[in-house]
N, C-alpha and C positions, 0 to 999 in steps of 0.2 A: 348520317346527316351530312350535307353536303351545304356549301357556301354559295349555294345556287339555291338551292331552297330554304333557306335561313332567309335569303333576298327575297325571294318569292313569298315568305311570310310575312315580312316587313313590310312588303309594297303593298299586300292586299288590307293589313292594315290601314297605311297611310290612306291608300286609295277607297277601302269601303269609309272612311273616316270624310276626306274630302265632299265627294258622292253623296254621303248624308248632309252636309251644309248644304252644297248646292242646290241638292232637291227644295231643300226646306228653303232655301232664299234664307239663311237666316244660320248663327252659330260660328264657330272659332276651329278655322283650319290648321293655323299656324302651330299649335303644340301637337298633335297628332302626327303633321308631317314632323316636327324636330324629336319628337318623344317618341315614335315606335321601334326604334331597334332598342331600349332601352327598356319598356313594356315588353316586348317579346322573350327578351332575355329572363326577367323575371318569374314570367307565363310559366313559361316553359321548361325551366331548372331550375326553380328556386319555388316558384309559391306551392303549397300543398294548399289542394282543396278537390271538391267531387261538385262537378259542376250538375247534377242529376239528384243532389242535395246542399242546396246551398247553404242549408241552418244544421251541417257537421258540424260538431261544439267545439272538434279539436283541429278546425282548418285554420290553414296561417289566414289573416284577414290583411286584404290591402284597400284603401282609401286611395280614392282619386282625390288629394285636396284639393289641385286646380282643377276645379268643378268644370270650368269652363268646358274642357276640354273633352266633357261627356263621351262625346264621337267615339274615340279614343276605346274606352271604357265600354261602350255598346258593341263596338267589334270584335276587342277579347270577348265577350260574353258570349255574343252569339255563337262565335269562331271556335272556341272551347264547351261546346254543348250546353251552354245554360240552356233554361225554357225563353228565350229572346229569339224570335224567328226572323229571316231575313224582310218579311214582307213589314214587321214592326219598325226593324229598323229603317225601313224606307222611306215610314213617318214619323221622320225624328222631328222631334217639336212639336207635330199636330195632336190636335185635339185626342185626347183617349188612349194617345202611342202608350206605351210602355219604356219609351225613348225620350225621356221629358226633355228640355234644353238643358238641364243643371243633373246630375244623379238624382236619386228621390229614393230612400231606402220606403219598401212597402209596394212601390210600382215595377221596380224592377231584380227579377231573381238574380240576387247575385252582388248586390249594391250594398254594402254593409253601413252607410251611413249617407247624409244629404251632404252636399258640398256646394259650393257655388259662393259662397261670403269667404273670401279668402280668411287664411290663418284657419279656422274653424276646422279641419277637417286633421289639421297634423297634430291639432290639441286631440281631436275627437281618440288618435291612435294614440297617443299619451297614455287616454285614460283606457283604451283596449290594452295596448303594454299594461297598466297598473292592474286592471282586473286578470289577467291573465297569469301575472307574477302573484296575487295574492291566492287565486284558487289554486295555481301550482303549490307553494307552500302550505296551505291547508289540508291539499288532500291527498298529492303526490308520497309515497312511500316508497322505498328502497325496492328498486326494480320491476315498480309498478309506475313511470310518469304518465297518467291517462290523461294530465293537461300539458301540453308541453309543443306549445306552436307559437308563430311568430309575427309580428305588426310591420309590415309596409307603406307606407303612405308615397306617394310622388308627388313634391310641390314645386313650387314655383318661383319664380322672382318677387310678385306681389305677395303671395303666402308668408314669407320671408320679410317681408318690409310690415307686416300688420302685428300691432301690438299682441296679441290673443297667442301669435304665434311664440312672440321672444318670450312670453309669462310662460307655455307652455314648456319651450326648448331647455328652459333654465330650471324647472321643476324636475323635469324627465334625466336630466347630466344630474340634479342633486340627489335623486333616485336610483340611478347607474340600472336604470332601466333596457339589458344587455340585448334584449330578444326586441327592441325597436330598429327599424334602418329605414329612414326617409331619403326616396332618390330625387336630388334637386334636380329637376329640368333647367339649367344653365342658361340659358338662350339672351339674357341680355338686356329683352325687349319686354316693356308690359304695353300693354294696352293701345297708352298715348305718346309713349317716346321711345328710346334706348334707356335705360338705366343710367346710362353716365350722368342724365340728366336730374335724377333724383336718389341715387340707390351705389355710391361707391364705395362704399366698409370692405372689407377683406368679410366675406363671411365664414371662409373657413377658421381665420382665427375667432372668428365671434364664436362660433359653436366651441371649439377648444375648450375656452374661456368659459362655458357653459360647464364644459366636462362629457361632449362629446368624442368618441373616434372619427376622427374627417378623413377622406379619401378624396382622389381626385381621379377621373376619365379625362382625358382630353380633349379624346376623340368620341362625340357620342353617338357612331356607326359603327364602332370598336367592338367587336361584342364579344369579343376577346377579354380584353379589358373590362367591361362590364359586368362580366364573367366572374372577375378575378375577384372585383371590388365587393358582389357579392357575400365572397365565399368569407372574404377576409371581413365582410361583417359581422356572418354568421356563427364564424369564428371568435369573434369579440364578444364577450358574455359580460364585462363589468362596466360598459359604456354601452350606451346607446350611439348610432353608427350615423353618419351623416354623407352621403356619395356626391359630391357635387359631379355632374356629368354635364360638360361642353358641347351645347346641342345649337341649331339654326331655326330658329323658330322659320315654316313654312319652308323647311328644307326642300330642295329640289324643283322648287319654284326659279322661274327666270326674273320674275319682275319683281317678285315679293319675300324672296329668299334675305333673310336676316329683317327684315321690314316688320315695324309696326301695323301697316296695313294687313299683314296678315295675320292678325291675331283675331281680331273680332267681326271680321266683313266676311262672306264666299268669296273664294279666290275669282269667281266670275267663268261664264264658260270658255272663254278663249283662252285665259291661265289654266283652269283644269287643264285641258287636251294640253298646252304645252308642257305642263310640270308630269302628266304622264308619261311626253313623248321624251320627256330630259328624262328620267328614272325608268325607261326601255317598259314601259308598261301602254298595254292594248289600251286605245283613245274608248273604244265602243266592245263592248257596253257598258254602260254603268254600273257599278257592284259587284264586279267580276270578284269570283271567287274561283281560281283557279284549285280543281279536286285535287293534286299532290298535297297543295297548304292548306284547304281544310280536314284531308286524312293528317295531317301531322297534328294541326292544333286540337284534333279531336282525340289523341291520342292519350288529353288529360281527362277522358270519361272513362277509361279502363285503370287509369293511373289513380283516378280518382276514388274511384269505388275499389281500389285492391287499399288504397291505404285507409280507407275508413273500415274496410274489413276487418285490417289490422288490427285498429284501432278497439272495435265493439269486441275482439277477441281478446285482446288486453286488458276491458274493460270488464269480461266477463269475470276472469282470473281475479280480478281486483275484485270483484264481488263477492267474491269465494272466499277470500281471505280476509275482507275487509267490510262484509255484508253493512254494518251504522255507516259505516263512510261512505259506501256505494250509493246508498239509499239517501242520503243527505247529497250527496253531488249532485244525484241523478232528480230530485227535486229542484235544487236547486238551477240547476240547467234545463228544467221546467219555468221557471220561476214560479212554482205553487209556495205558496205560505205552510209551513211544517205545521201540523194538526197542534193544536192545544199554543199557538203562538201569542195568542192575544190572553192568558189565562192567566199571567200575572199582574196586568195593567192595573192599575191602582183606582179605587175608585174614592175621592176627595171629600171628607166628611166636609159640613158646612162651614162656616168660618165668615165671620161680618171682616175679617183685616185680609184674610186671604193670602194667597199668593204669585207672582207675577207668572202668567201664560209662559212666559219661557223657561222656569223654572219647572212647573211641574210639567213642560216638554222633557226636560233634562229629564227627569223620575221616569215617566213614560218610557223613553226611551232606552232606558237603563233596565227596568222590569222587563220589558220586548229582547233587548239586546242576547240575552242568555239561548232563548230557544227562537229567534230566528238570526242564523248565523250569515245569511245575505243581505242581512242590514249592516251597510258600510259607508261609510264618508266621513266628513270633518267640517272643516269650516278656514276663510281667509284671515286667518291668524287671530281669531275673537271668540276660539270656544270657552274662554272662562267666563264670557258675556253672553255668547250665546246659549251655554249650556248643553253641547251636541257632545259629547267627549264621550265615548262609552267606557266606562271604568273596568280596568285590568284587563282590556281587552288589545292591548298593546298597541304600537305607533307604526302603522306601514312604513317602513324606511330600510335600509340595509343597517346590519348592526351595527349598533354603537363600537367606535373605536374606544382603547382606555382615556385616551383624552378628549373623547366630544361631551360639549355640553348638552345635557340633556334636560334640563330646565323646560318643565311645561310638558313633560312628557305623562300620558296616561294612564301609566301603570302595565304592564305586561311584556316591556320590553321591547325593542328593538329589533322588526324583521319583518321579512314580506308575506308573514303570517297576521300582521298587525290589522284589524279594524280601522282604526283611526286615522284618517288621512291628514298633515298638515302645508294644505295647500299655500300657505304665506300668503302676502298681501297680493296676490293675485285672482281677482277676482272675475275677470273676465275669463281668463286658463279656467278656472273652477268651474263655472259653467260648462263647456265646449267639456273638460275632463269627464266629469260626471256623466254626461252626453255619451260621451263613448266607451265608457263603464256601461251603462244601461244596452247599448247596442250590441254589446262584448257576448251580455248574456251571463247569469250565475249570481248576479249580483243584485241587488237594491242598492244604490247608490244616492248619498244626500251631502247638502252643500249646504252651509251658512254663512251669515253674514248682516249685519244690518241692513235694515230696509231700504235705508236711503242708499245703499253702494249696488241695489241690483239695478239702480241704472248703467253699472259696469256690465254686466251680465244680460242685460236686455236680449241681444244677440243669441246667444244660444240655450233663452228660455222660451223666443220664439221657434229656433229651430226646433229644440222639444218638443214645443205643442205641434208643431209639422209633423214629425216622427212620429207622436203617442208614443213616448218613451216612459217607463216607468220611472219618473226620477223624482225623487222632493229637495224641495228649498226652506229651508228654515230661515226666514227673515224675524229679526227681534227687532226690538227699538224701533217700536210699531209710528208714534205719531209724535207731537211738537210737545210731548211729555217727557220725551227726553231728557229735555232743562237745559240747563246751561250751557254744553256745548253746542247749540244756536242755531243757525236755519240751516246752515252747511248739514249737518246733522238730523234736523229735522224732516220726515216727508210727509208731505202734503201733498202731492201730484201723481206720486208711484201708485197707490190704490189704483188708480183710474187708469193709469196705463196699464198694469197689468191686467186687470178687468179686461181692456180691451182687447188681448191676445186669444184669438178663436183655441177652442180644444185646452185651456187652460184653466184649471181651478183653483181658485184662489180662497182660501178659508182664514179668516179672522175670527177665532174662537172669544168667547167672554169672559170664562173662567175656567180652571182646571178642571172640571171635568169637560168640558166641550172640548178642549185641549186635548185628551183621552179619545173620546170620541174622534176628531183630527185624524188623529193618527192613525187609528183603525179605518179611517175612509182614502188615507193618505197612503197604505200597504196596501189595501184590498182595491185602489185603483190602478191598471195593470196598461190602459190604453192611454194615457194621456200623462202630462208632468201635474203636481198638486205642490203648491205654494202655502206652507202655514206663517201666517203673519201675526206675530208675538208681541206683549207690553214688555216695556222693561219694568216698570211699575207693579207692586201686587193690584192684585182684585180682589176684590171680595168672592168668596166660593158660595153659588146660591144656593139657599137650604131646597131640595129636589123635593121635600114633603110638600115644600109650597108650592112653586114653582115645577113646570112639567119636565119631565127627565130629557139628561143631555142626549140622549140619541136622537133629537129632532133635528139636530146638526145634520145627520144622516142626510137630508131634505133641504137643506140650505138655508132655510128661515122654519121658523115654527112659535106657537102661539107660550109663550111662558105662562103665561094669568090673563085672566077674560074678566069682563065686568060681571058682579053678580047674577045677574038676571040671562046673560050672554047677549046683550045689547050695546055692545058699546058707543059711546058717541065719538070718542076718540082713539086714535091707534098709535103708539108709540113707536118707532124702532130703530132699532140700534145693529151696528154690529162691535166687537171684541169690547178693549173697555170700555166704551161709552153703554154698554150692557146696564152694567152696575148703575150710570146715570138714568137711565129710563126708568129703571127700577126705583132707584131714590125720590125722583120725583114724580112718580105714580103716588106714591102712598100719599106726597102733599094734596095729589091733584083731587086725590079719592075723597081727602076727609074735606078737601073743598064743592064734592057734590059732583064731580065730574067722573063718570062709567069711563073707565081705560082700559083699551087691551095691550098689552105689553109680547110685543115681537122681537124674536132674537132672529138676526140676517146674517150669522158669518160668511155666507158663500153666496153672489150671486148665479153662480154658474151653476150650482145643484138647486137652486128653486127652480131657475128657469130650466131646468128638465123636467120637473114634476108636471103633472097632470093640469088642465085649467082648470078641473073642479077644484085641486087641493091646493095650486097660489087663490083662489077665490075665496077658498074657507079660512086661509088664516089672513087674506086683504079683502076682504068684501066688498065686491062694485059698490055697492051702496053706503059705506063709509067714506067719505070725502075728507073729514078732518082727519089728516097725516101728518106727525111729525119725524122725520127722518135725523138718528144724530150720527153723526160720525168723524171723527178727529182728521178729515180730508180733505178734498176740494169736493166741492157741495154736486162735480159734474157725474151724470148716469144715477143717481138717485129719484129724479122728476119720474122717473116711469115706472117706482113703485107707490109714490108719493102723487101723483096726481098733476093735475095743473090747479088746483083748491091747495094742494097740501104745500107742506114748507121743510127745507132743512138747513139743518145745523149743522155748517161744514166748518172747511178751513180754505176760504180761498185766497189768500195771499200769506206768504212766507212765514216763518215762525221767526221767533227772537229769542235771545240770550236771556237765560231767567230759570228758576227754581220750577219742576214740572208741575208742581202743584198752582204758583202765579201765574206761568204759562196756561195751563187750563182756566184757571179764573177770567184772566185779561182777554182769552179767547172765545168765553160765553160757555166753556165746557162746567157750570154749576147749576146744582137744584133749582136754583131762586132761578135763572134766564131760562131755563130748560122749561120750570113750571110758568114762568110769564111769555113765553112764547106758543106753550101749548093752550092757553087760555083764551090768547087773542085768537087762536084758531078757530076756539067752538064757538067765540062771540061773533067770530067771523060767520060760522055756517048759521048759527043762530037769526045774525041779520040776513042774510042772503041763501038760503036753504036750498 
């Protein structure tokens, strides 16, 4: 290797990077030109991976979090053999590329997660660090490590300035998460200024302070230096590693070198041809891939496949000697569900007092817990509320010192064998973490929290649904039954927005066994994230002799009880607890002369996949009087409910009050429920 062709790697970098902006009219020069001797470094003696397989379970994984920077990111790809061919990259941005403007895990081989919402992408390696340390302790045995690889990210200036990020960094240093090293692109500049202008902390002492190892590059052409800071990451096993490296956004630029301008503009074609002709590189043609720099960077397709060789040979050994564990990793890094997983799930005798949805989640999950061992997560500091804590299945964390308190811990101890994640009040990191737990691979990963705090998590419950990531959310403290700690508390609005999140399912179960059911729709979905939305409150458990069995959940909605005759004049429905309400005042409405069908809706998002004969059989066009209840704002109900029909929402704010006064004063009782469903049929009565 010669400091001639090291340069020649770097340029064609920089330059297939630029080359794609301009073509496209469109993307972000400026980190590409300050960021590639810095990415090349990495590529090339440091990352392990087999670009001819990009889903090897035991390759180090690196994240672009400054998404922006795609370019960058498509050039290693290509340049190191992934399946990314030059003519894709040519249409970076257009329609159908495989070269999206932002990464897009799914569209391109080799992109392990979505980035472009800054912060999002250095939590997403957090939670790859966290899944990688727990399957290492699980399965790893004395001279057999068949997991044992390591987490990259390269962020940014902004990366660094978004909250998602500092929830993240402060988790990962309390973690001493040793196998993470995020290399900071340095440069100064975001977007709309310099930094000085918004952004002057010392950030290596921030990270310290975190319980990071900091490094510093000076020079970020050094790659000497780079080299170094590397090694001496890699080296560092009881911190996570932080490399701040001193770069020039749009290096080698005449007019735009260290400039805001060039971070989000094409440098333009008269700057092209000069910042090629400042870095000794040919004006024409465009994309030049000089054959010495693509034989070198191709030199990680032999590298690649000799170390996953390795790898399946070590793994074979491990089988030999450790066939239950083999066969349990090797599932698990399937993510198939282990046979017989759902076998002890509890099925909830009837019960008029019942008890609260997120409770018997707790039980469910605890029955599950035993025989599916890639069910993992926690919750933002509120598992004795939310009920997600799996019992004796210990606390992800490094082991307790003799003097840490261990207050609130699970039961099983202290180690990065531990189930139980305790992410603290960080709820936004919980997200993005989870996130890249699921990307990692080996794991089911889930996150809780009150319903009213995923508006913290919005962010990367969307990017989830992008992904079709396998991930669940446990939301409790479902609606304005809360009580007394008041509309701060209460949510009214989150239903509806999460609803509206494409590829998202969203399940508000009615009673413990629907709950049950949840759950089993909530593993066994493997393309998309599934949201279970919990009372804090009991419910009544319906007697299933009367009333049809909860697997209609399965379906989204389905019919509980139908009028005798199967005529109904009227159609009740409900989703979670307002279940129990339809229910109560059906039986008024019945001995009042009125045919009721009684529908359970926990899931918008699994009706509307069914069939139009089966939403027609259990909403019949020809039934017009509909009443809709649900403890939320009353919006995206009309379009099961009709423009005849009516519901029972919440649309303005809840208040400070005992949950049961709060539902009275709110219209959540028998007596409104039956006087509103009255005026309906009097209504279709006059006007038919």
């Amino acid at each position: 290797m010669t400091a001639k062709l090291d340069q020649e790697c770097i340029n064609t970098l920089r330059f297939l990077s630029v080359d794609m902006v301009q073509k496209a009219k469109s993307g972000h020069p400026g980190l590409p030109l300050g960021a590639a001797s810095m990415a090349y470094v990495l590529w090339t003696r440091g990352l392990r991976f087999n670009p001819r397989n990009p889903h090897w379970a035991d390759r180090d994984r690196f994240v672009l979090s400054a998404g922006h920077g795609s370019a960058l990111l498509y050039a290693l790809l290509h340049l190191t053999g992934y399946d990314l061919s030059l003519d894709e990259i040519k249409q970076f941005r257009q329609w159908g590329s495989k070269a999206p403007g932002h990464p897009e895990r799914g569209y391109t081989p080799g992109v392990e997660t979505t980035t472009g919402p800054l912060g999002q992408g250095l939590a997403n390696a957090v939670g790859m660090a966290i899944a990688e340390a727990q399957l290492a302790a699980r399965y790893n045995r004395p001279e057999f490590d068949v997991i044992d690889h390591a987490t990259y990210a390269l962020v940014s200036d902004g990366d660094l300035m978004e909250g998602v990020a500092a929830e993240a960094a402060s988790l990962a240093g309390h973690l001493k998460l040793g196998k993470l090293t995020c290399l900071y692109d340095d440069n100064r500049v975001t977007l709309a200024a310099g930094t000085d202008i918004a952004f002057s902390e010392d950030r290596s002492l921030r990270f310290e302070a975190y319980g990071w190892h900091t490094l510093a590059v000076a020079d970020g052409n050094d790659l000497a230096m780079i080299d170094a800071a590397l090694r001496a990451a890699r080296a560092e096993t009881a911190r996570p590693s932080l490399i701040l490296v001193r770069t020039h956004i749009g290096y080698g630029s005449p007019n735009k070198h260290d400039s805001f301008a060039a971070h989000g503009s094409p440098l333009g074609a008269d700057e092209v041809r000069l910042t090629k002709q400042n870095l000794g590189w040919p004006t024409e043609p465009p994309f030049l891939i000089p054959e010495s720099a693509l034989a070198h960077f191709r030199e990680a397709v032999e590298r690649g496949a000799h170390d996953e060789a390795a790898w399946n040979a070590r793994m074979a050994h491990y089988a030999h000697a450790f066939p239950d564990l083999a066969e349990e990793l090797g599932r698990s890094l399937r993510g198939e569900l282990a046979p017989g997983w759902d076998a002890d799930i509890p099925v909830f005798p009837a019960d008029a007092k019942g008890i609260a949805t997120r409770v018997a989640s707790g039980q469910v999950m605890n029955a599950i817990a035993p025989r599916l061992p890639m069910l993992t997560g926690g919750s933002a500091d509120l598992d004795p509320s939310t009920h997600t804590a799996l019992e004796g299945f210990g606390d992800f964390n490094p082991p307790a010192g003799a003097n840490t308190d261990t207050q609130g811990s699970d039961g099983g101890g202290w180690s990065y064998a531990g189930r139980n994640l305790h992410f603290g009040v960080r709820e936004h990191a919980m997200g993005a973490i989870v996130n890249g737990m699921a990307v990692h691979g080996g794991v089911i990963p889930y996150g809780s929290t009150f319903l009213i705090f995923s508006d913290y998590m919005r962010p990367p419950i969307r990017l989830a649904a992008l992904m079709g990531l396998h991930v669940v959310h446990v939301f409790t403290h479902d609606s304005i039954a809360v009580g007394e700690d008041g509309p701060t508390h209460q949510p009214v609005e989150q239903l509806a927005a999460l609803r509206a999140i494409p590829n998202l399912i969203v399940i508000r179960p009615g009673d413990a066994n629907e709950t049950a059911v949840a759950w089993r729709v909530a593993l066994e979905t493997r393309d998309r994230p599934v949201l279970l939305v919990l009372s804090r409150q009991d419910l009544p458990t319906l007697d299933r002799r009367r009333y049809t069995a909860a697997g209609g959940l399965r379906r989204g909605a389905y019919l509980l009880s139908d009028a005798a005759d199967g005529k109904p004049e009227l159609i009740l429905i409900a989703s979670g607890s307002e279940v129990a309400l339809i229910v109560a005042a059906a039986e008024r409405l019945q001995k009042a002369g009125v045919s009721v069908r009684l529908v359970s809706m926990p899931s918008w998002e699994l009706f509307d996949a069914q069939s139009q004969a089966y939403r027609d059989s259990v909403l019949p066009p020809s039934i017009t009087a509909r009443l809709a209840v649900e403890a939320g704002v009353s919006q995206g109900w009309h379009r099961y409910v009709g423009d005849r029909g009516d519901v029972l929402g919440v649309d303005r704010f809840g208040a400070s009050a005992p949950g049961p006064v709060m539902l009275r004063e709110y219209g959540f009782s028998v007596e409104n429920v039956y006087q509103r469903a009255l005026a309906l049929v009097e209504k279709m009565e006059e006007n038919p």
